[in-house]
C-alpha positions as CSV (number, residue, x, y, z in Angstrom):
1,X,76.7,8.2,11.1
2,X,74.0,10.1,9.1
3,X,71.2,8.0,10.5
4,X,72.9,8.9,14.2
5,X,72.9,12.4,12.8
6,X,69.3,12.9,11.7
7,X,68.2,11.5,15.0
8,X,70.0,14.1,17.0
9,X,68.7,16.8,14.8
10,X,64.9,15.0,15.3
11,X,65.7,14.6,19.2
12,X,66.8,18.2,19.4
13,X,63.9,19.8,17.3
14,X,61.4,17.8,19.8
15,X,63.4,18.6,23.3
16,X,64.2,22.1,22.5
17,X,62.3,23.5,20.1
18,X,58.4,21.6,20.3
19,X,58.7,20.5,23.8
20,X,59.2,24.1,25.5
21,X,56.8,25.4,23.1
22,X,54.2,22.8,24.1
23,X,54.4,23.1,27.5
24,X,54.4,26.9,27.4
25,X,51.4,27.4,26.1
26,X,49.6,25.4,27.6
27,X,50.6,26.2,31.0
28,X,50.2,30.2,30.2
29,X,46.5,28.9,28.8
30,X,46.1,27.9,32.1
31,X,46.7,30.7,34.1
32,X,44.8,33.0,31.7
33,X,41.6,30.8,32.4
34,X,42.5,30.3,36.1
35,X,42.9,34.3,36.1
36,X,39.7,34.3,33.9
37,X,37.5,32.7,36.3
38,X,39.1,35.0,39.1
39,X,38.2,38.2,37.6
40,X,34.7,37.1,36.2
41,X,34.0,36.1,39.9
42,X,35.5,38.8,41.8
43,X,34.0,41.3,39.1
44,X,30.5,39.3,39.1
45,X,30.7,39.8,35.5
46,X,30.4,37.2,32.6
47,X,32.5,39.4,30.3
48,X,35.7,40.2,32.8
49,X,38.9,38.7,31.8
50,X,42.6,40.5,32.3
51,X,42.5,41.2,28.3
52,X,39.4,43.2,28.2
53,X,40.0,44.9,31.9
54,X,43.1,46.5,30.7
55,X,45.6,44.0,32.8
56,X,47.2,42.5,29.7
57,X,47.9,46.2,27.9
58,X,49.6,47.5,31.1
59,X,51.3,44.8,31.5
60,X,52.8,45.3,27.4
61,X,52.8,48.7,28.4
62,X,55.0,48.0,31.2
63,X,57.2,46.5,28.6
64,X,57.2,48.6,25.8
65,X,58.3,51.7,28.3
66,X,61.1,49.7,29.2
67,X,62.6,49.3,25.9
68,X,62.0,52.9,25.1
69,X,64.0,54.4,27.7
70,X,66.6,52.0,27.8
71,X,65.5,50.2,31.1
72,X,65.1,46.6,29.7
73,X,68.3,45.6,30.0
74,X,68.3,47.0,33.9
75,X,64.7,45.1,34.8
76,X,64.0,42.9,32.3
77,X,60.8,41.8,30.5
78,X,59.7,40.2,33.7
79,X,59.5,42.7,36.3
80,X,58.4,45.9,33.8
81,X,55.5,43.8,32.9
82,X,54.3,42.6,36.7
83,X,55.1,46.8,37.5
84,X,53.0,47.5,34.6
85,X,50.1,45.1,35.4
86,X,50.3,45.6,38.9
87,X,50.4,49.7,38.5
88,X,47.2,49.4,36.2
89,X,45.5,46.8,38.6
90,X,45.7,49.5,41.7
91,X,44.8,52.2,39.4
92,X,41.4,50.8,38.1
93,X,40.9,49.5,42.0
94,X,41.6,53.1,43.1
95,X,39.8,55.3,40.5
96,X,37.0,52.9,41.1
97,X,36.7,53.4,44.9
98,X,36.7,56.9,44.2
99,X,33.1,56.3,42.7
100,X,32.4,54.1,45.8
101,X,33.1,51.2,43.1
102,X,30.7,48.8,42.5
103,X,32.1,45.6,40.2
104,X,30.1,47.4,37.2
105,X,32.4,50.2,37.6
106,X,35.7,48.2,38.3
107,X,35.0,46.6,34.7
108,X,33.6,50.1,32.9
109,X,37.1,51.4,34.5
110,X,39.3,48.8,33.4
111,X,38.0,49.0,29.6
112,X,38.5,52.7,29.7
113,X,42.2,52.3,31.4
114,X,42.6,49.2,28.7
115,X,41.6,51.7,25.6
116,X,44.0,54.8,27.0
117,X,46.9,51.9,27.8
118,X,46.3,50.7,24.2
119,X,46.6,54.0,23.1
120,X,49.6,54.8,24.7
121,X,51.5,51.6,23.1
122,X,50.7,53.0,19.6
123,X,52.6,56.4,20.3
124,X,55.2,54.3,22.2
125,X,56.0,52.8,18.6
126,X,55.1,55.2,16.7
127,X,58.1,57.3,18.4
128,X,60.5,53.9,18.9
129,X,60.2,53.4,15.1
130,X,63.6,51.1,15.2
131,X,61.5,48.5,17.8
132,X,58.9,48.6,16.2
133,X,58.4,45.3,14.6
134,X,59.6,44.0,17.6
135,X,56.8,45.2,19.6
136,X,53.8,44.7,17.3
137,X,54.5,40.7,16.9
138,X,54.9,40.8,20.7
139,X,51.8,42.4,21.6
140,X,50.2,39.8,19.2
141,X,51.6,36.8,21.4
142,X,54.4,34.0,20.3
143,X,55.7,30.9,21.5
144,X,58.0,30.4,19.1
145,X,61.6,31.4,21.4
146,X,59.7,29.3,24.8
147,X,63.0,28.1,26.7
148,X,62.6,25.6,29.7
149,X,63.3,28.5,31.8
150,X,60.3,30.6,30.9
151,X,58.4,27.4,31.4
152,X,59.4,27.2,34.8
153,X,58.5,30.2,35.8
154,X,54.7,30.1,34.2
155,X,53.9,26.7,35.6
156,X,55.2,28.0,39.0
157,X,52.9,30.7,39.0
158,X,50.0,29.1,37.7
159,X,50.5,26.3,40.4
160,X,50.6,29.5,43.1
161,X,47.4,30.8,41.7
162,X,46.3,27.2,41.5
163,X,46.4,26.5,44.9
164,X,45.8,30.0,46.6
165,X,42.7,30.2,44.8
166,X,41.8,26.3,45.6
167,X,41.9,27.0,49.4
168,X,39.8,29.9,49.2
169,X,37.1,29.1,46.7
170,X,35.1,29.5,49.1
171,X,35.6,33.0,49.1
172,X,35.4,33.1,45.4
173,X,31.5,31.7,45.8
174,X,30.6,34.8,48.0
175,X,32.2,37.1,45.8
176,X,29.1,36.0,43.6
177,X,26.7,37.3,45.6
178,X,25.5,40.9,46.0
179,X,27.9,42.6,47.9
180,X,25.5,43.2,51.3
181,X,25.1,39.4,51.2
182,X,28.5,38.9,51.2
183,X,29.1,41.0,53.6
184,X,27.0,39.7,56.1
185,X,28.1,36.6,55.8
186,X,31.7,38.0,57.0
187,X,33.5,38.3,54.0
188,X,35.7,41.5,53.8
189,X,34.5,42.0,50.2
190,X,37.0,44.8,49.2
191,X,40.1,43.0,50.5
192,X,39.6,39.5,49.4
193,X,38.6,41.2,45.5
194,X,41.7,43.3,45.5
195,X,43.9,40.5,46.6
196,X,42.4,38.1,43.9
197,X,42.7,40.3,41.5
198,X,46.4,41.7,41.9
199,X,47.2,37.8,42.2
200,X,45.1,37.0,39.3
201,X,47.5,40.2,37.2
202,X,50.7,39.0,38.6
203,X,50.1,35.5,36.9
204,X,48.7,37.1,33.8
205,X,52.0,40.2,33.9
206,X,54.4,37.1,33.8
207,X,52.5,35.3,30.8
208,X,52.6,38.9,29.0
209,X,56.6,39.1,29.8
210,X,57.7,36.2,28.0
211,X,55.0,35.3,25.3
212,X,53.6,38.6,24.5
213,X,49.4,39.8,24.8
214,X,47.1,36.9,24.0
215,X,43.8,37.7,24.6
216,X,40.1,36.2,25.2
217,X,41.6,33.2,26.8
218,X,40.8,34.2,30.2
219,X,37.2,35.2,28.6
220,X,36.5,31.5,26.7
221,X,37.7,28.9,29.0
222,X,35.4,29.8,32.4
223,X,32.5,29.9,30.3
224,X,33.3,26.4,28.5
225,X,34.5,25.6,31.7
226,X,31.0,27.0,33.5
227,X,29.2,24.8,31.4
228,X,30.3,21.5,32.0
229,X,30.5,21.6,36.1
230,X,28.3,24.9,37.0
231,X,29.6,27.4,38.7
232,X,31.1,26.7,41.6
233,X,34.6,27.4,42.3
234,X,35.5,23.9,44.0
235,X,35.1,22.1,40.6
236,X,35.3,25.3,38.3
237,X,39.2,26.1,38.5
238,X,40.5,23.0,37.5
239,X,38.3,22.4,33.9
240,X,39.3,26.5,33.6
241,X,42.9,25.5,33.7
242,X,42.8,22.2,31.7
243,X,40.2,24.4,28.8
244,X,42.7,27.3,29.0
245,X,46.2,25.2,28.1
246,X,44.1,22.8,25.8
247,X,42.5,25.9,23.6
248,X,45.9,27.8,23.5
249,X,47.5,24.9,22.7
250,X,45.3,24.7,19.9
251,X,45.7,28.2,18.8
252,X,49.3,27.4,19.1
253,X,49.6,24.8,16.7
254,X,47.0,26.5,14.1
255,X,49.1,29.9,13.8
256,X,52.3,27.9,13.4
257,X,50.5,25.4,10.7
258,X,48.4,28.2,8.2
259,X,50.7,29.6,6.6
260,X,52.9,28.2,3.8
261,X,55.9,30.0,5.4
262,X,56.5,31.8,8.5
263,X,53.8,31.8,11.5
264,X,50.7,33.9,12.3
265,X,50.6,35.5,16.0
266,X,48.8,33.1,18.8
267,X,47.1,36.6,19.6
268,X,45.5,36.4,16.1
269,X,43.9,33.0,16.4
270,X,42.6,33.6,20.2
271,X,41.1,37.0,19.2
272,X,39.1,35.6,16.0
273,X,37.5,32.9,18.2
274,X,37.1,34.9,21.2
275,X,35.9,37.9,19.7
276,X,32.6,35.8,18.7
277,X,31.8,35.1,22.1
278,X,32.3,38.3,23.4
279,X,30.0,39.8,20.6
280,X,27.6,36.9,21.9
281,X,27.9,37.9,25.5
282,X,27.0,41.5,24.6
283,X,24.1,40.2,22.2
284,X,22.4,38.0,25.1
285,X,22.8,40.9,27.4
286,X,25.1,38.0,29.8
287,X,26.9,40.7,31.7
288,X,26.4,39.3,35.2
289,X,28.5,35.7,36.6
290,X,26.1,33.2,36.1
């Protein structure tokens, strides 16, 4: 009876506890570098990824000012983070046109909408005092609560971005050109970036909903990716994927292994390895897709 016992309690530990937490980060690993590689491409910029643009903070933005007037219960974590990713998306697109937006000024945009967004979290729990624990470790990223459910829902839109984004790499190829290139080779230029990057958000908001702001992902894995099969998108999405699930898996298991007692945020471990390579990037002078 005890041996029946312990292997139930080692059966459910593995199916409902490791398993879901597994799988969920590696498939939300893979839509941050799927995503990645969409906005370094449709930005033509080495350095673009949904953290540093801004996407990820509206989308915990989205969030956070849904628990602070009482709305979570009404929309959920879900839809106030794709309204708060989505909403930022159109407003760097927008303030960007305005300028007659090049992809330099889409990304300058985005960092400025990502510092007032980041901003405006800190006063939302500095006033919401009694969620405030609650928020910080969420905007640092966890796996620890992933159910089958959220699982579900991240692979599904991963494989939706997976296979849009397959059909129309070639799209994603012109994008790297200068934009008068593009555009004389037919390519609607504006349309097809806005579209990929609103999908690109929409996989990134729902990542955000259930496991909280993880950054640099969508920053490390097209570049690891980059350098094992080039640049092109054909062969380019799939090592993104497979780098992205594989690293965050990795940061995963590290912030749940360091300390004695008790885990570190994923957020933590992502940020001091990405953070390098961003400082690298900047170093190099690496700002165009290459």
């Amino acid at each position: 009876m005890l041996g029946n016992g312990r292997r139930a309690n080692q059966a459910y530990i593995i199916l409902q506890l490791r398993l879901p937490r597994i799988l969920g980060s590696f498939f939300c690993g893979a839509a941050l570098g799927v995503a990645g590689a969409v906005f370094q491409a449709a930005l033509h910029n080495s350095m673009a990824d949904p953290f540093i643009l801004g996407i990820s903070s509206g989308a915990s933005f989205g969030v956070a000012l849904a628990l602070f007037l009482g709305l979570a219960p009404l929309f959920g974590f879900p839809l106030s983070a794709l309204a708060g990713a989505l909403a930022t998306t159109i407003l760097i697109i927008g303030l960007a046109s305005r300028r007659r937006g090049s992809s330099t000024t889409l990304l300058l945009t985005g960092v400025g909408v990502n510092y007032i967004l980041s901003s405006a979290m800190t006063l939302l729990m500095f006033l919401h005092k009694e969620q405030y624990q609650r928020i910080l470790f969420w905007t640092l990223g966890s796996f620890s609560s992933s159910t089958y459910t959220q699982v579900g829902v991240i692979a599904s839109a991963f494989l939706l971005l997976f296979v849009v984004l397959r059909v129309s790499h070639q799209n994603l190829d012109m994008l790297l050109l200068d934009e008068s290139s593009a555009r004389a080779g037919g390519l609607s230029v504006a349309k097809v970036r806005t579209s990929f990057l609103l999908l690109a958000s929409f996989a990134t908001a729902l990542c955000v909903a259930y496991f909280g702001v993880i950054g640099f992902i969508g920053l490390m894995a097209p570049h690891v990716s980059r350098l094992l099969v080039g640049p092109k998108h054909a062969k380019l999405l799939a090592p993104s994927a497979l780098v992205g699930g594989l690293l965050l898996l990795a940061s995963d298991t590290l912030s749940r292994i360091l300390l004695p007692s008790g885990e570190l945020p994923v957020g933590i471990i992502t940020s001091l390895i990405g953070v390098p390579l961003f400082i690298h990037l900047l170093r190099k002078g690496r700002f165009l897709y290459a």
